[in-house]
C-alpha positions, -999 to +999 in steps of 0.1 A: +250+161-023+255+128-003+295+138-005+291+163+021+278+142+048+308+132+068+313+097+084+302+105+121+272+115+103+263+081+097+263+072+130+235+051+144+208+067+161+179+059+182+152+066+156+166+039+131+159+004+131+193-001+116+185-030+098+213-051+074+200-077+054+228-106+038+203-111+008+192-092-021+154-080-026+132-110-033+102-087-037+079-108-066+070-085-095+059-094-131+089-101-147+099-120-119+075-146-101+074-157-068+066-197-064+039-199-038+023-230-026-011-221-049+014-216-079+034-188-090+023-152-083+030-121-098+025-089-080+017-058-104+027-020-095-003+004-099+010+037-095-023+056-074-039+023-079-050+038-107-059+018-138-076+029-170-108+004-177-089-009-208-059-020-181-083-036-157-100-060-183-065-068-193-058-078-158-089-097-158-080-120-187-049-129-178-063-134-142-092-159-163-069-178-183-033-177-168-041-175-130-070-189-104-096-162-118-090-139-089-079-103-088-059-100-048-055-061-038-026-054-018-023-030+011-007-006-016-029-004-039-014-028-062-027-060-079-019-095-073-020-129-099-019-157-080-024-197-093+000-188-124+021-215-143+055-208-138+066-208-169+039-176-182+061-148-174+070-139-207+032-143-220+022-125-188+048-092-194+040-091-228-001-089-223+007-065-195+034-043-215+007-043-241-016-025-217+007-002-203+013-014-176+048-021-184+066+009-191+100-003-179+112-035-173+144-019-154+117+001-130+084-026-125+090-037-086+105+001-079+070+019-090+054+015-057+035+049-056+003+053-031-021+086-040-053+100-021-076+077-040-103+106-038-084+136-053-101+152-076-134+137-071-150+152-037-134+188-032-116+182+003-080+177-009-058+210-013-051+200-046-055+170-071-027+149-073-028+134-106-003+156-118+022+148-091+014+107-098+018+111-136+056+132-130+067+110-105+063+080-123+078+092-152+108+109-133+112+070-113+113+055-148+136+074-162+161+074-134+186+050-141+194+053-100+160+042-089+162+010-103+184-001-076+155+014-051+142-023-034+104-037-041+093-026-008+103+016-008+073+038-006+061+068-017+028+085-006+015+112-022-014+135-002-037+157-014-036+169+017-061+153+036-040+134+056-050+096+043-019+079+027+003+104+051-004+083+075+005+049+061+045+052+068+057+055+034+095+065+029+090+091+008+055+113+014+050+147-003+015+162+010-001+186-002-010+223+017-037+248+018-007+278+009-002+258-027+028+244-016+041+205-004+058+189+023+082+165+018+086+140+043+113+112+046+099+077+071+084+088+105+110+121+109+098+150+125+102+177+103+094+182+063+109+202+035+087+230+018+087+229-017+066+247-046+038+222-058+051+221-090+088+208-081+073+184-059+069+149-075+110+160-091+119+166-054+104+135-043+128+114-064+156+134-055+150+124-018+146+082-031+185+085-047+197+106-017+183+078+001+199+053-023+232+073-015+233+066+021+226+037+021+259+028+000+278+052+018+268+039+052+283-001+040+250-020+048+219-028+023+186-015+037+157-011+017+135+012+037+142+046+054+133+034+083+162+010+086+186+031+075+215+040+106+214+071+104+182+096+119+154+114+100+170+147+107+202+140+091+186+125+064+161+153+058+195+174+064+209+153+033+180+158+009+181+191+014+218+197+003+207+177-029+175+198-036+196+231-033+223+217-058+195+211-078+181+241-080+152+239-059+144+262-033+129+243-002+122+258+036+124+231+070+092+232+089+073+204+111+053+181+097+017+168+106+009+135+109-017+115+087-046+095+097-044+062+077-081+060+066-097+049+035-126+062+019-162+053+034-182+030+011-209+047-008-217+077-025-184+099-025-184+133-041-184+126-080-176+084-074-182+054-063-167+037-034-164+000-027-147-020-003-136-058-007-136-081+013-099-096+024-090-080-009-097-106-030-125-101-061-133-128-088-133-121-124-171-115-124-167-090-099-141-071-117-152-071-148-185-053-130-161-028-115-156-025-153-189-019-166-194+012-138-163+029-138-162+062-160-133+056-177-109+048-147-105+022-115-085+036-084-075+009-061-070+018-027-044+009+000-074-002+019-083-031-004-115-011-018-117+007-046-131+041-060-148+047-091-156+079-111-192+076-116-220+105-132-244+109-100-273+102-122-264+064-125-245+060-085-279+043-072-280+018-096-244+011-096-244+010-063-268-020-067-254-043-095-219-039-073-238-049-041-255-077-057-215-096-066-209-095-028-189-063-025-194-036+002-216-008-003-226+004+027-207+014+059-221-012+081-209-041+068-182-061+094-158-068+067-144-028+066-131-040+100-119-076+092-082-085+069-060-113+066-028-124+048-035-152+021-029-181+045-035-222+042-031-230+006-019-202-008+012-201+016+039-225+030+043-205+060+008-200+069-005-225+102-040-217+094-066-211+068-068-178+078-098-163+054-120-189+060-117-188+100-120-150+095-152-154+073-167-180+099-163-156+126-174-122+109-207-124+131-184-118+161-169-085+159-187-057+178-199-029+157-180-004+174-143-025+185-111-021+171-100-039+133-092-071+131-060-091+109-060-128+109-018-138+100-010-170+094+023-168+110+042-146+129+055-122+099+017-110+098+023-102+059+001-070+048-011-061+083-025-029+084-013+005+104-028+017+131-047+006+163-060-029+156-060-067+170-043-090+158-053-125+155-021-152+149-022-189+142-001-208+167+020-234+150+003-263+174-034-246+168-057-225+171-048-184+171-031-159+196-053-124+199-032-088+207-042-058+206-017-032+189-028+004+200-005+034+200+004+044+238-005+012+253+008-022+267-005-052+248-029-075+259-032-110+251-053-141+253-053-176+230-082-192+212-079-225+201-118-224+183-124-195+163-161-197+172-149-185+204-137-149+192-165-129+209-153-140+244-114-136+232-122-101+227-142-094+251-110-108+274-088-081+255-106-054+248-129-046+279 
């Protein structure tokens, strides 16, 4: 238990951020809207992005008659309303608690849950997590503790594969060859071992130990990774609560995950899509509809996988092709995201989609992703080696490159149509 960790346990260490924030968590949800500058928006948790076909034509009608008729994927598999009259929410929840999507209005912004979006389907993961997503969210529902866990806390769960291990959740549980999991807390080091079938239980255990020191340390965090206090002694923590509860756990390293999304295409006994800057109109969606095999799974990657009999994948392929989505792997826009930007947002300096759409003919087949921001909080930009492409508030963009081991570089472009030579300058 939390109890046993002393106070010079708490001290600050090199490995935090050590963030301490004089607000409470504003993070939008569906029972609570957030007014942006295109009208309200409601942001809905899909646990695994993973939405029965009954749930996703929900979501398309209230997308077609409350919002602006689009369907925006988040970076975490999630779902987002935009365009919505402020005063909908209770039509909204009740059309959504209708489909299930709404399970508990105490736990809606807290059910942020990423999953290998191919488990199951193509025979590479150690072990299908379904079972792990169903427990978990059930177990986060019915803690009265989690509620208090804020909008942005993460969990990952990997089949083992190494794809959502590597997108810096605060709580991942990955899956191993030997049957068993490792339970990792932020970017620590090391992992607890634990029997596959007390892992999505041990995984909320390590979310309230969390929760624990954060109140015992006096500040209000809401990720791991801003928490004073280091990995180690947090694994350390999590541990003591896992014995008191019973479950038997060993401390081993951890390996690292990889951060990519499926390939579009055929994959194993599905379909995979990807789309572009994450936004899909309701003609598109309700296509997704008409393939899918009984289930969507949206990915952390903006695309989204469907269980699909091989017999029909060709055709399928097609009829999603022809609405504009991504079928194939050489299409620029796997490489190319942005934030909503100019007029969705307040903050933005830039219409960032459209610039990023005009230049699409730019990027090199082979160079490193691209995010247009709007500003300087670069909302939803992804992990990983990338550039990153921000509007300046006078005009016209900054480009960086963000790669792991090496100094930035960085050059301006006031005319978009000028991003081949801007990259050139900072990638050569």
């Amino acid at each position: 238990m939390l109890a046993a960790m002393s106070t010079p346990a708490l001290r600050s260490s090199p490995q935090a951020t050590a963030v301490s924030r004089d607000r409470g968590d504003a993070c939008p949800g569906t029972l609570r809207l957030h007014a942006a500058d295109d009208g309200a928006l409601a942001r809905v948790r899909v646990p695994g992005g993973v939405l029965t076909v009954r749930q996703a034509r929900a979501l398309a009608d209230v997308a077609e008659r409350l919002g602006d008729g689009d369907l925006h994927l988040t970076s975490r598999g999630n779902v987002q309303l935009r365009g919505l009259d402020g005063g909908c929410a209770g039509e909204l929840a009740g059309v959504l608690d209708a489909a299930g999507l709404l399970p508990s209005r105490g736990h809606e912004r807290v059910r942020n849950i990423v999953a290998s979006p191919l488990s199951g389907l193509d025979g590479r993961g150690a072990l299908d997590v379904r079972p792990w997503l169903t427990a978990l969210d059930a177990a986060l529902c019915a803690s009265e503790a989690a509620q208090a866990l804020s909008g942005r806390f993460l969990f990952a769960l990997d089949d083992g594969r190494g794809d959502v291990a590597g997108l810096g959740a605060d709580v991942t549980v990955r899956a191993t060859a030997d049957g068993s999991a490792r339970l990792g807390l932020g970017a620590a080091g090391d992992a607890l071992h634990v029997t596959a079938e007390e892992a999505a239980r041990a995984a909320l255990l390590a979310a309230e130990t969390f929760l624990e020191a954060a109140r015992a340390s006096g500040t209000q965090v809401w990720r791991v990774e801003e928490l004073a206090l280091s990995g180690g002694e947090l694994l350390g923590a999590v541990g003591r609560r896992l014995t008191a509860e019973g479950i038997r756990h060993e401390r081993r390293g951890r390996e690292t995950g990889r951060a990519d999304g499926p390939p579009p295409g055929v994959v194993g006994d599905g379909l995979s899509v990807h789309v572009p800057l994450g936004r899909l109109s309701v003609r598109q969606w309700r296509e997704l509809t008409h393939v899918a095999a009984g289930e969507l799974r949206l990915t952390p990657w903006r695309g989204v996988v469907l269980p699909t009999p091989r017999t029909r994948a060709d055709e399928s392929l097609a009829r999603l092709a022809a609405t504009g989505l991504v079928t194939g792997p050489g299409s620029p826009w796997l490489r190319v995201g942005a934030c909503v930007g100019r007029p969705g947002c307040a903050k933005s300096q830039a219409d960032v989609r459209t610039d990023a759409a005009g230049a699409l003919g730019a990027i090199a087949p082979h160079g490193l992703p691209l995010y247009w921001s709007g500003c300087e909080r670069r909302c939803g930009h992804p992990r990983g080696d990338r550039v990153d492409v921000v509007a300046e508030p006078g005009g016209g963009y900054r480009l960086s490159t963000a790669v792991r081991g090496e100094e930035p570089r960085t050059t301006s472009m006031h005319d978009p149509a000028r991003l081949a030579a801007a990259l050139a300058e900072i990638t050569s």
